[in-house]
C-alpha positions in Angstrom: 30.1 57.2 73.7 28.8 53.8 75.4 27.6 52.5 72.0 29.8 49.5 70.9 31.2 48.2 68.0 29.7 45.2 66.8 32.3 42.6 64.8 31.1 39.7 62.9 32.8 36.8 63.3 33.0 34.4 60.1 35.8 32.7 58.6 38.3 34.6 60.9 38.2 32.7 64.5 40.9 34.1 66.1 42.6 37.1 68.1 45.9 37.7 67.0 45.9 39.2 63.2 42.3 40.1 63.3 41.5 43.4 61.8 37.9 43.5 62.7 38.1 43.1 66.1 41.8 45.1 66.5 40.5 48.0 64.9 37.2 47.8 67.3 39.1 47.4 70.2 41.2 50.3 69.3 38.1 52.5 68.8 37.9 53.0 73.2 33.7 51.2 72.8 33.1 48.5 74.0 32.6 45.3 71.6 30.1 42.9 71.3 30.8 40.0 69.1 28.6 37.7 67.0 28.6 34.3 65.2 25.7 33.9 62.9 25.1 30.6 61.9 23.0 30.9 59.0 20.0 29.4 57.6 22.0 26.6 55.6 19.2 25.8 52.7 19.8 29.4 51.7 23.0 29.0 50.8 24.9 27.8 47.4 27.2 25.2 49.4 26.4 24.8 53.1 28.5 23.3 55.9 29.4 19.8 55.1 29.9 17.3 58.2 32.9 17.6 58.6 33.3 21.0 58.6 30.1 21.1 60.9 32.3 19.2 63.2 35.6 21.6 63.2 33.3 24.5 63.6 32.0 23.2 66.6 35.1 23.1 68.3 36.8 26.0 66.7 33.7 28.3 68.5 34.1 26.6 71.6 37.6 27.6 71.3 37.3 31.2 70.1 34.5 32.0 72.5 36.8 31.2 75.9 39.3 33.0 74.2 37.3 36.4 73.6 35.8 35.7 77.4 39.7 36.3 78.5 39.2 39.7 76.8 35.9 40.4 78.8 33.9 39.9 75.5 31.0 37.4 75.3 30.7 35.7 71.8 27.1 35.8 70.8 25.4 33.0 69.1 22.9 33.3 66.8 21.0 32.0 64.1 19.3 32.7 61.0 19.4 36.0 58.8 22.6 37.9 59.1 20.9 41.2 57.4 17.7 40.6 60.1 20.1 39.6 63.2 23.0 42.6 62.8 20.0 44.8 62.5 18.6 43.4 65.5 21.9 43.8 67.3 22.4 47.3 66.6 18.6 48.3 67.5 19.2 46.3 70.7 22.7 47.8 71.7 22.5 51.0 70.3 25.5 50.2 68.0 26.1 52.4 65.1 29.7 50.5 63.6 29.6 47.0 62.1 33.3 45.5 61.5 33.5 42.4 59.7 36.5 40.8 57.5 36.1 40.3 54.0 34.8 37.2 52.2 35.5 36.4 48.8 33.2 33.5 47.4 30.5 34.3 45.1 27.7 33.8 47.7 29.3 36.2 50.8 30.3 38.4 48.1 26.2 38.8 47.5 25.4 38.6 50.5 28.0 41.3 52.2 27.1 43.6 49.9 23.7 43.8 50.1 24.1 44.2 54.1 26.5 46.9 53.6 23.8 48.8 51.4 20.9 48.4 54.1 23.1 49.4 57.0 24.8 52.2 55.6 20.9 53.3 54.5 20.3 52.9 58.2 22.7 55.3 59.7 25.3 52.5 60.5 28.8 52.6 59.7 30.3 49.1 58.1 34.1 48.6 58.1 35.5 45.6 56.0 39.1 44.5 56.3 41.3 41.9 54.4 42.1 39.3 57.1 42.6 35.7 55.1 45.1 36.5 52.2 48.2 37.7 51.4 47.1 39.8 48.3 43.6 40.6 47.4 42.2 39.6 44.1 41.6 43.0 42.6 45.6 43.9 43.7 47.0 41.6 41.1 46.5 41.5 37.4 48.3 41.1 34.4 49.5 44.1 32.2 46.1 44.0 30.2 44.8 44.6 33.6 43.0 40.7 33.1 42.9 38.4 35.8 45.9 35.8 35.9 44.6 32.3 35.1 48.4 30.9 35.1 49.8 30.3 38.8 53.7 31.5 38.4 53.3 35.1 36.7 50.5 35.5 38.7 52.6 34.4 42.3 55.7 36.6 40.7 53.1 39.5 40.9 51.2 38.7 43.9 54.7 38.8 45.6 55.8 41.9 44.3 52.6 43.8 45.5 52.2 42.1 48.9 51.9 44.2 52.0 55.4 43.7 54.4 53.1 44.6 57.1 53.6 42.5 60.5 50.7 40.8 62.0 48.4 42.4 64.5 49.0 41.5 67.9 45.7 40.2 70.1 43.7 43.4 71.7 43.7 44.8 74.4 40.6 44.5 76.6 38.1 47.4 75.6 35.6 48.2 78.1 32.8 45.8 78.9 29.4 46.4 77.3 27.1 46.3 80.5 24.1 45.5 78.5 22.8 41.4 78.7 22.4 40.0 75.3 20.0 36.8 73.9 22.8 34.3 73.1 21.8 30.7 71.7 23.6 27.5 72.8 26.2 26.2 71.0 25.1 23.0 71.4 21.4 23.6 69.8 23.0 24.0 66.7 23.4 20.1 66.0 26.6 20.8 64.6 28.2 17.4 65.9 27.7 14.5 63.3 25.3 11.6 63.9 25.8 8.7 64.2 28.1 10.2 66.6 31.1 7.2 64.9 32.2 9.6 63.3 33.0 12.5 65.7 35.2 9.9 67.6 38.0 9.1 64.6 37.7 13.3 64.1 38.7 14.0 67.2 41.2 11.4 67.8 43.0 12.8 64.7 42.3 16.4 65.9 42.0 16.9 69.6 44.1 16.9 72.9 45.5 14.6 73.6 46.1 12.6 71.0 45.9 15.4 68.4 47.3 19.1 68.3 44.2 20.3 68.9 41.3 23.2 67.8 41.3 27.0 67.9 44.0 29.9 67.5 46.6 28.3 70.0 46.4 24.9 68.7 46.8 26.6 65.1 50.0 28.3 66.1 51.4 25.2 68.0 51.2 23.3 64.4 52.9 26.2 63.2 55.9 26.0 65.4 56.1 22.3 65.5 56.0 22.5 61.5 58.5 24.6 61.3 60.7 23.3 63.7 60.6 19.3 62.4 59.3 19.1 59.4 59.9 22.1 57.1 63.9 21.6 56.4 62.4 18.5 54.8 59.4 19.8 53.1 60.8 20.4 49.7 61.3 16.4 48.9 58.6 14.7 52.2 55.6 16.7 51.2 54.9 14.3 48.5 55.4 11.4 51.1 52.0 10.1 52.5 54.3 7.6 54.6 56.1 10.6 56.6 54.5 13.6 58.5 56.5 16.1 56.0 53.4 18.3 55.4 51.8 20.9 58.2 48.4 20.2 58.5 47.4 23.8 58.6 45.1 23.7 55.7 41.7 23.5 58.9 43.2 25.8 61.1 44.0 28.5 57.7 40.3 27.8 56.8 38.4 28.8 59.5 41.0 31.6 60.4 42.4 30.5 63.5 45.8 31.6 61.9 46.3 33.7 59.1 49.0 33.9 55.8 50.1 36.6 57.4 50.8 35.0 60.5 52.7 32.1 58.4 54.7 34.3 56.9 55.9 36.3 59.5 56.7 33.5 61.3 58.8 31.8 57.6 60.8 35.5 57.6 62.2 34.8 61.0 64.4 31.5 59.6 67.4 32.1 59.5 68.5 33.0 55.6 71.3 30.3 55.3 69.0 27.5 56.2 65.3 29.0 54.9 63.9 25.6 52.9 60.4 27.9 52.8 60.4 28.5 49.3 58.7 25.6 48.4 55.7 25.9 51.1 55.6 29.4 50.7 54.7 28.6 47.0 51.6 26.1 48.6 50.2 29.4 50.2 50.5 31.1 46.8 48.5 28.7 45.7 45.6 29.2 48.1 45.8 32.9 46.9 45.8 31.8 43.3 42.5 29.8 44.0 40.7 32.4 45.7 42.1 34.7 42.7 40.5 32.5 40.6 36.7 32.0 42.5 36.5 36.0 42.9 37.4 36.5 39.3 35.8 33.5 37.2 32.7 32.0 39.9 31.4 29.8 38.0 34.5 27.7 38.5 32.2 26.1 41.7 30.2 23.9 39.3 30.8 24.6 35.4 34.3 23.8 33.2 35.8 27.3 32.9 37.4 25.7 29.6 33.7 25.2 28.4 35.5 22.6 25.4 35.1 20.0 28.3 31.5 20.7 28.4 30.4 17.6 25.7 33.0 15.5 27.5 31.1 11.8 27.8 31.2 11.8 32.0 29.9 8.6 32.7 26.8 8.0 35.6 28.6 4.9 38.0 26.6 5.5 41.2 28.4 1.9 42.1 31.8 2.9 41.0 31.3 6.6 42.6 30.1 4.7 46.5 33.1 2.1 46.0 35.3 5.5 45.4 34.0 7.2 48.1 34.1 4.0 50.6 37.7 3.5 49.7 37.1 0.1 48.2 38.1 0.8 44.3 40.2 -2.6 44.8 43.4 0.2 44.2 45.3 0.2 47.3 46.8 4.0 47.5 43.3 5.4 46.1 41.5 3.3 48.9 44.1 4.5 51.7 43.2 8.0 50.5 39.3 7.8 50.5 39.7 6.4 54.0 41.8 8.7 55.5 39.9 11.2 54.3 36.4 9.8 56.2 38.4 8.6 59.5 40.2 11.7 59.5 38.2 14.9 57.4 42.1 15.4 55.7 43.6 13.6 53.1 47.7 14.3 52.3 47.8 16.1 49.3 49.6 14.2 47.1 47.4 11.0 47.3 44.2 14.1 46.8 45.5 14.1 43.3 45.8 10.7 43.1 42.0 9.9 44.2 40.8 12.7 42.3 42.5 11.6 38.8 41.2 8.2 39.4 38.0 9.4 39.7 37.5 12.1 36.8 40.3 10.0 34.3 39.9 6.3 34.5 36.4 6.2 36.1 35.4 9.0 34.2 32.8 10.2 36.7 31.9 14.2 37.3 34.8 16.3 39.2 31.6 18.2 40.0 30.5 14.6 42.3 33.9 14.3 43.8 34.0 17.9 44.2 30.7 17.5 46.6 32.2 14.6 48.5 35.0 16.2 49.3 32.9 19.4 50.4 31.2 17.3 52.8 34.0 15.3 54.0 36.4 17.5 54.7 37.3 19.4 57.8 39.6 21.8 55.5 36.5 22.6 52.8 37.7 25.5 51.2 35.4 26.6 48.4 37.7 28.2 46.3 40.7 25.7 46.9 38.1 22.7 46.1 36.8 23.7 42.8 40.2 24.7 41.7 42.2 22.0 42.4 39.4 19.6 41.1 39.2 21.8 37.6 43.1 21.4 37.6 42.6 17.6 37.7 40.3 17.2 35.4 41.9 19.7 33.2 38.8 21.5 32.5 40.2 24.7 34.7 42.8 27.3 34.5 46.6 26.4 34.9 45.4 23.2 34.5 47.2 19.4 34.1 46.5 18.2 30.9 43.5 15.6 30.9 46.1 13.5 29.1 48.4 13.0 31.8 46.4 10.7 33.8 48.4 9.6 36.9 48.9 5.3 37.5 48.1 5.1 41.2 50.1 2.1 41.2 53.4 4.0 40.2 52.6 6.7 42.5 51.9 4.3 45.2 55.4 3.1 44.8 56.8 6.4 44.6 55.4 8.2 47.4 54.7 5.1 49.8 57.5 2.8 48.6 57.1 0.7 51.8 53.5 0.6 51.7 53.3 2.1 55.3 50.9 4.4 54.4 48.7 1.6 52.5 49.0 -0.3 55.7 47.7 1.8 58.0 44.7 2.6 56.4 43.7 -0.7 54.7 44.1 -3.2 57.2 43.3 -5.8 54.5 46.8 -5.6 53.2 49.0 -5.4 56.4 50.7 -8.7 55.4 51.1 -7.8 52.0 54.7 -7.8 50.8 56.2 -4.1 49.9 56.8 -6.0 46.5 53.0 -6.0 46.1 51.1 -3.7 48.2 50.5 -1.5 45.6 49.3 -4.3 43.5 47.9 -7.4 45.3 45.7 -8.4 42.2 49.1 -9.6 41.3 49.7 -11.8 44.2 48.7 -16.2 43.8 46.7 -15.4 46.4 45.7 -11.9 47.1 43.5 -11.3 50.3 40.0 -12.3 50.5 38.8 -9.8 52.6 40.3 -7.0 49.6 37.7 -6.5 46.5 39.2 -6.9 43.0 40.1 -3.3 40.9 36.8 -2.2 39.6 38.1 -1.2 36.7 41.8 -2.6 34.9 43.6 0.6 35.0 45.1 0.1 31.5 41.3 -0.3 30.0 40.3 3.0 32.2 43.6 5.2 30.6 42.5 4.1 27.0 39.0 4.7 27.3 39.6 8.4 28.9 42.2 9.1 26.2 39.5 8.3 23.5 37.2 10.7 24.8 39.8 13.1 25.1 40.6 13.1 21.3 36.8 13.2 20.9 36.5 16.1 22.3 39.5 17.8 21.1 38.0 16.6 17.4 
């Protein structure tokens, strides 16, 4: 009766709404928790920087949090099959509870562990603690997998659970037996040069950001919510304004759940609820984990294989000027640098960086793809290849490869004022709204600013040839 329960802690950091751990805690046994950090050359797409970085702090966060519940978070690293084995030799455990995973790699992986525990005499419990719907629970009439976002969010809505969030455990007994834990800090999970931890954290931590970990997830939440939401639906698409919530981190690494958000959306009051537009957003997080479980290729090949001859051209000078954020193309260049002072970018100007890459650069969305993986603090498998397959048009639901966004209009669309220009390219502070988005313009634009790389006109024609060349 002393054995514990073992839970595996992965992409669910958090308490509140954690299956796993709830149902373990319910079971009367005491608990022993685990973080494996596993052997990263093993793995199809391991931990960028950034996300190094926000994993750091997220297990600093989630390990005082399960102390409060008399449960020490073990550290270890290398094999999950090997360690969970070793844990449940060394504790006497018999139950494993983990929540599921849906990429192509921890679907692989899961299984296999499932197969050599259960051979072993131990019993594995998997729960659904990230999404909304499941993959498998939505599918067209043909019983196909959706590859177009609004049938398949009318469906997903139709079949999803109204069941409320779980509320944090209560303490289960303490396991009395010491357990081998490594140091968080051995893990060299911090980037070096250590420049860059201190623009991450300014942007991230207390006190000049919200902060890492479960509470500081929910806190987002509320302030979203409670200042920004009624405006969503038209300051989402406004780079200038804080219009967007900034949960996209804290959703990633489960410090907060969909289910959380939208328990929390159902409580507005009907005759003002402006939720219907960000509740879509989450739809589309679903839709692009609908979309990795079903079709996994998406992570490096076009899932419209037409694209395949598509004449992608090798710029490793255009690519580093893109990635440095100095394209001479001020909204594209604010983007590319908020995105490396910050590990987020606002989603608009994503689109906007991405179609300048893939259409008028013509350059792989498989290479910005992998800079974004390693830049982001929000780098979500399944949302990354989808959205950069949508941009490129080579993916399901996709914009067409002929609509290739001008970052100049969008510029003065979205950033009409050129605040958001501003702030990150210093270059141009003094530029004139009437020019911010297009210096080149200017008698004398600032020396300190490189020239485009590339006239956008020539870059739209050129990509619209090898678009009909394809098509051909």
């Amino acid at each position: 009766m002393n054995a514990p329960v073992i839970v595996w802690f992965r992409k669910d950091l958090r308490l509140a709404d954690n299956p796993a751990l709830f149902k373990a805690c319910q079971t009367g046994q005491p608990v022993v928790a685990t973080y494996i950090l596993e052997d990263q050359t093993q793995i199809d797409f391991p931990l960028g920087g950034a996300s190094k970085w926000w994993l750091y702090h997220s297990l600093m966060s989630l390990s005082a949090a399960l102390d409060g519940l008399g449960i020490p978070l073990i550290l270890r690293r290398g094999n999950p099959r090997q360690i969970l084995d070793a844990l449940c030799q060394e504790t006497g455990a018999d139950t494993v509870h983990w929540n599921r995973m849906y990429d192509p790699y921890a679907q692989t992986r899961d299984t296999e562990i499932k197969a050599f525990l259960t051979n072993n005499g131990i019993t594995v419990h998997s729960f659904n603690a990230s999404l909304l719907v499941e993959p498998w629970h939505v599918a067209t009439k043909t019983g196909t997998p959706y590859k177009i976002f609004t049938p398949f969010w009318r469906q997903a809505r139709n079949v999803m659970s109204s069941t409320p969030p779980l509320p944090r455990p209560e303490c289960p007994p303490a396991f009395q037996q010491s357990l081998q834990s490594d140091h968080l800090t051995d893990w060299s999970l911090r980037p070096h040069p250590s420049y860059w931890a201190a623009p991450l954290a300014a942007q991230w931590l207390l006190p000049s950001g919200a902060g890492i970990g479960e509470d500081a997830a929910q806190n987002r939440l509320d302030d979203f919510i409670t200042c920004a939401l009624p405006d969503y639906d038209t300051g989402r698409d406004r780079p200038d304004q804080k219009k967007t919530s900034q949960l996209s981190p804290h959703l990633h690494w489960g410090e907060i759940s969909p289910r959380q958000i939208w328990s929390a959306l159902e409580l507005i009051d009907p005759l003002h609820d402006y939720s219907g537009q960000f509740r879509a957003e989450l739809g589309w997080r679903e839709f692009s984990t609908h979309l990795l479980y079903h079709f996994p290729q998406i992570t490096t090949e076009n899932l419209r294989r037409e694209f395949d001859p598509f004449p992608w051209r090798d710029e490793p000078a255009a690519l580093a000027a893109w990635q440095k954020g100095r394209t001479g193309i001020p909204i594209v260049d604010a983007g590319m640098r908020q995105l490396w002072d910050t590990g987020w970018m606002h989603n608009r100007v994503r689109m906007i960086t991405a179609s300048f890459l893939v259409k008028h650069l013509m350059i792989p969305w498989q290479q910005g793809a992998a800079w974004f993986w390693d830049t982001l603090v929000d780098a979500d498998l399944a949302s990354n290849s989808a959205s950069w397959q949508w941009v490129a048009g080579s993916g399901c639901d996709a914009s067409p490869y002929f609509r290739i966004f001008n970052p100049v209009l969008q510029g003065e669309k979205f950033d009409p004022l050129g605040d958001y220009v501003r702030r990150w390219v210093p270059e141009l502070k003094n530029v004139p709204a009437k020019y911010i988005h297009k210096p080149w313009n200017m008698t004398q634009p600032p020396a300190s600013y490189p020239a485009p790389i590339i006239e956008l006109g020539v870059g739209r024609t050129r990509a619209l040839e090898a678009y009909k060349n394809i098509q051909n």
